[in-house]
N, CA, C and O of each residue as an XYZ file, in Angstrom:
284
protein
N     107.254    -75.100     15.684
C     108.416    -75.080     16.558
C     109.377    -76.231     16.212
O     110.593    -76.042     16.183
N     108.765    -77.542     15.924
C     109.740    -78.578     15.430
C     110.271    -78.483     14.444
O     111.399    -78.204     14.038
N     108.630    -78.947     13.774
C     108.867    -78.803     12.044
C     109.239    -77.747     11.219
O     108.425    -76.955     10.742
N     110.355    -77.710     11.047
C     111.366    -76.406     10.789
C     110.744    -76.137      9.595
O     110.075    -75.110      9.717
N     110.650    -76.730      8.210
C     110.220    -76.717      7.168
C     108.577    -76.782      6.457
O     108.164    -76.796      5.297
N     107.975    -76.812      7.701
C     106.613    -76.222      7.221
C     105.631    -77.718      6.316
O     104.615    -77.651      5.625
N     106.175    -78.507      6.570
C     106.050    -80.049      5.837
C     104.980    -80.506      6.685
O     104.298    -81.390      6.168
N     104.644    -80.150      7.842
C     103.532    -81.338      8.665
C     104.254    -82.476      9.449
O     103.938    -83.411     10.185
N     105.047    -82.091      9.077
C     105.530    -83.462      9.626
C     107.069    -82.915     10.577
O     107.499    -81.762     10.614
N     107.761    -84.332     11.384
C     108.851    -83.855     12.028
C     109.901    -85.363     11.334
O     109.598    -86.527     11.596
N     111.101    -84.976     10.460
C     112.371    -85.545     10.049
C     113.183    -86.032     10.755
O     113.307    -85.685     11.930
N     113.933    -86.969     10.174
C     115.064    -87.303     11.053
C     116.337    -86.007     11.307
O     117.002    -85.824     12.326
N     116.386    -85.108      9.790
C     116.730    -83.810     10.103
C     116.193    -83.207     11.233
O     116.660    -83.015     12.356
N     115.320    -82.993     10.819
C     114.605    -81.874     12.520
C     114.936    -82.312     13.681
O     115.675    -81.583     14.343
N     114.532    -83.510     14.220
C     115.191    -84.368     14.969
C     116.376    -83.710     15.879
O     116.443    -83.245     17.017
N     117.201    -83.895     14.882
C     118.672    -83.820     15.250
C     118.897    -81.958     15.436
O     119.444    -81.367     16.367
N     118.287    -81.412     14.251
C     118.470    -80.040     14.793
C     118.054    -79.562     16.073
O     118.717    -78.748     16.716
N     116.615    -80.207     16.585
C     115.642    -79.835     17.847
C     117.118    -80.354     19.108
O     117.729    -79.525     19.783
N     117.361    -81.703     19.128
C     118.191    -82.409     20.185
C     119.583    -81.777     19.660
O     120.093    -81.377     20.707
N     120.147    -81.583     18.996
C     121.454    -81.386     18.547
C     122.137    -82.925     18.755
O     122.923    -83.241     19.648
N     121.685    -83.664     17.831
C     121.915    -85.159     17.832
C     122.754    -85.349     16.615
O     122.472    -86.313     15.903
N     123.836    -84.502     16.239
C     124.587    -84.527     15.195
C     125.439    -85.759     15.098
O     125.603    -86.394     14.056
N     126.019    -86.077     16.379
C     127.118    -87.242     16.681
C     126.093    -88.523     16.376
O     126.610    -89.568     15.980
N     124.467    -88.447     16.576
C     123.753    -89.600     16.869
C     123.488    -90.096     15.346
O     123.042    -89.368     14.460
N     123.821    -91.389     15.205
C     123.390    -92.052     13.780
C     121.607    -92.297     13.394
O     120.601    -92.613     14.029
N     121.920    -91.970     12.103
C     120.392    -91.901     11.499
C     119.545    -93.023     12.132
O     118.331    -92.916     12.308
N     120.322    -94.179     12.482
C     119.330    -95.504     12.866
C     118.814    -95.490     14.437
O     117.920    -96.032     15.087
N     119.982    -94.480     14.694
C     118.892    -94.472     16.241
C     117.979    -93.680     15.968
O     116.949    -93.876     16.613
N     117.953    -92.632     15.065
C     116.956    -91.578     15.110
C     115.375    -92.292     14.524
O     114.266    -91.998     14.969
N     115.704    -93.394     13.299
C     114.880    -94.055     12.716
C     114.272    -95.282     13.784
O     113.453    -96.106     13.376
N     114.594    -95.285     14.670
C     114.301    -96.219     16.311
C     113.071    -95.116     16.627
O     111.860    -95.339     16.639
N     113.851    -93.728     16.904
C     113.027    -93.114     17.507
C     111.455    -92.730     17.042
O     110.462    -92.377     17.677
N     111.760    -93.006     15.430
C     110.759    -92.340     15.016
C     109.647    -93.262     14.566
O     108.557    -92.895     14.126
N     110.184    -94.864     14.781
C     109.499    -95.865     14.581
C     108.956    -96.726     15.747
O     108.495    -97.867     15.711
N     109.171    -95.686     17.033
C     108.173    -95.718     18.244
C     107.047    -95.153     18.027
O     105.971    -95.677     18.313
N     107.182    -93.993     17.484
C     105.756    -93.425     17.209
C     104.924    -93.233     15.952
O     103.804    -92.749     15.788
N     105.923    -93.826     15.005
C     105.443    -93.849     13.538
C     104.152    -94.537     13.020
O     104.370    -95.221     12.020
N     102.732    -94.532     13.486
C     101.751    -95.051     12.917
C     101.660    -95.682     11.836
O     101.288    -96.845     11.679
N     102.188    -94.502     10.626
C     101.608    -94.330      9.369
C     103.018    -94.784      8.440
O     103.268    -94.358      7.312
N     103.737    -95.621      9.117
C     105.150    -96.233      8.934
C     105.454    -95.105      7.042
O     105.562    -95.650      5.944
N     105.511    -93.539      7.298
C     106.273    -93.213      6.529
C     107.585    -92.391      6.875
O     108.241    -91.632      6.161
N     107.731    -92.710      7.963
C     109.038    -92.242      8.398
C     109.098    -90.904      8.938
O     110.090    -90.285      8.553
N     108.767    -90.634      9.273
C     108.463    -88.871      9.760
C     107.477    -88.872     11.665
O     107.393    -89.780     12.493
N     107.180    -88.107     11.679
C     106.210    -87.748     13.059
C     105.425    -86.656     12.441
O     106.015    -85.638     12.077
N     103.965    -86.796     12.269
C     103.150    -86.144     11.868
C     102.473    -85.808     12.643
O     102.206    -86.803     13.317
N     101.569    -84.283     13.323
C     101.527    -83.614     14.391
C     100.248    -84.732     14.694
O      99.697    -84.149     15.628
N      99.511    -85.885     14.485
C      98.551    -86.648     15.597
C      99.978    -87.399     16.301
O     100.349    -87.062     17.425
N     100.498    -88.141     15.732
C     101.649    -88.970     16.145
C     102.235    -88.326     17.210
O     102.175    -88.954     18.267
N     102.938    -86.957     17.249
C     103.206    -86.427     17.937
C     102.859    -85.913     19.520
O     103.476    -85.860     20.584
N     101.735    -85.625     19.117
C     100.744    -85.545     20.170
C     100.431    -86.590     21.292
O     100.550    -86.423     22.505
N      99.881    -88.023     20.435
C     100.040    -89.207     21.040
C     101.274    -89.374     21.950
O     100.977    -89.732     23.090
N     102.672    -89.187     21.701
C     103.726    -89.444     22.045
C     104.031    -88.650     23.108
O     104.385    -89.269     24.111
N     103.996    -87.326     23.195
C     103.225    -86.133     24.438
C     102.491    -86.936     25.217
O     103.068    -87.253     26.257
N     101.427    -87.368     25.073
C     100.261    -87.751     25.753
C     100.534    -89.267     26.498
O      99.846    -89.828     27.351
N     101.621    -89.648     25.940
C     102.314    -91.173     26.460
C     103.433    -90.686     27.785
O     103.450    -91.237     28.885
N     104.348    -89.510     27.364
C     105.358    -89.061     28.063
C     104.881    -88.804     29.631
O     105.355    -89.180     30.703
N     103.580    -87.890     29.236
C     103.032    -87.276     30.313
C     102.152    -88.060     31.268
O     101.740    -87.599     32.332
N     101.966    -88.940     30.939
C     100.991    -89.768     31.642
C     102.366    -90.457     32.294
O     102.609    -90.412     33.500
N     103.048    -90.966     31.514
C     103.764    -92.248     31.888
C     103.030    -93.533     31.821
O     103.394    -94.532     32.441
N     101.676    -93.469     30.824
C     101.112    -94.894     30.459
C     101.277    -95.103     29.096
O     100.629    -94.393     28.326
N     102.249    -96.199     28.532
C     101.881    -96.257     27.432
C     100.797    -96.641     26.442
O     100.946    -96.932     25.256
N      99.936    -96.599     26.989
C      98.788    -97.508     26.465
C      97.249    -96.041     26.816
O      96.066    -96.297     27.037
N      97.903    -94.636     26.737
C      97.144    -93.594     26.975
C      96.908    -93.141     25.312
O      96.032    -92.289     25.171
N      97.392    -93.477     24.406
C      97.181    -93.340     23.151
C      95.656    -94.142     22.636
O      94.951    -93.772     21.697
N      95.362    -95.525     23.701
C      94.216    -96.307     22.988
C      93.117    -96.027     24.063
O      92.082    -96.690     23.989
N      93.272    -94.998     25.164
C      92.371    -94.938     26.270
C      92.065    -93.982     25.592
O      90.907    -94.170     25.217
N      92.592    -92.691     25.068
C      92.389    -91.511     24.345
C      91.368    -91.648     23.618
O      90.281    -91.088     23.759
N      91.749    -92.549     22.657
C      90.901    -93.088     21.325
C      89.411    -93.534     22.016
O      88.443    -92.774     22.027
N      89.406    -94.572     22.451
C      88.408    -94.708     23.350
C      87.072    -93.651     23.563
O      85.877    -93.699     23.273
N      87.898    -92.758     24.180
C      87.030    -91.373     25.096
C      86.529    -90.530     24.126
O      85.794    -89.621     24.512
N      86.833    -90.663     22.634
C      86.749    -90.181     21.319
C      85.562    -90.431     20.305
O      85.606    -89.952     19.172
């Protein structure tokens, strides 16, 4: 559904296609993606993703290392 291109991963392209963030500059998008970027290669790769879900929904940020934990 994100990842338009079948890559595993979610772009600063995709990004902007998903939000329609055309007006928004690459560096906020590279903000965004370096909140959840683990694996600091620039993308959102579907664990990352998930984590970031799992942060939203709780409203704890710190539900990513309780997760791990229970694991």
């Amino acid at each position: 559904m994100f990842d338009k291109d079948g890559s595993g991963t979610i772009s600063i392209a995709e990004l902007k296609e998903i939000f329609g963030g055309k007006d928004i500059s690459d560096d906020v998008w590279k903000e965004v993606i370096n909140e959840v970027d683990d694996n600091d290669d620039g993308e959102i790769s579907y664990k990352e993703f998930v984590e970031m879900m799992l942060k939203m929904v709780s409203g704890d940020p710190e539900a990513k290392e309780e997760k791990e934990k229970d694991t």
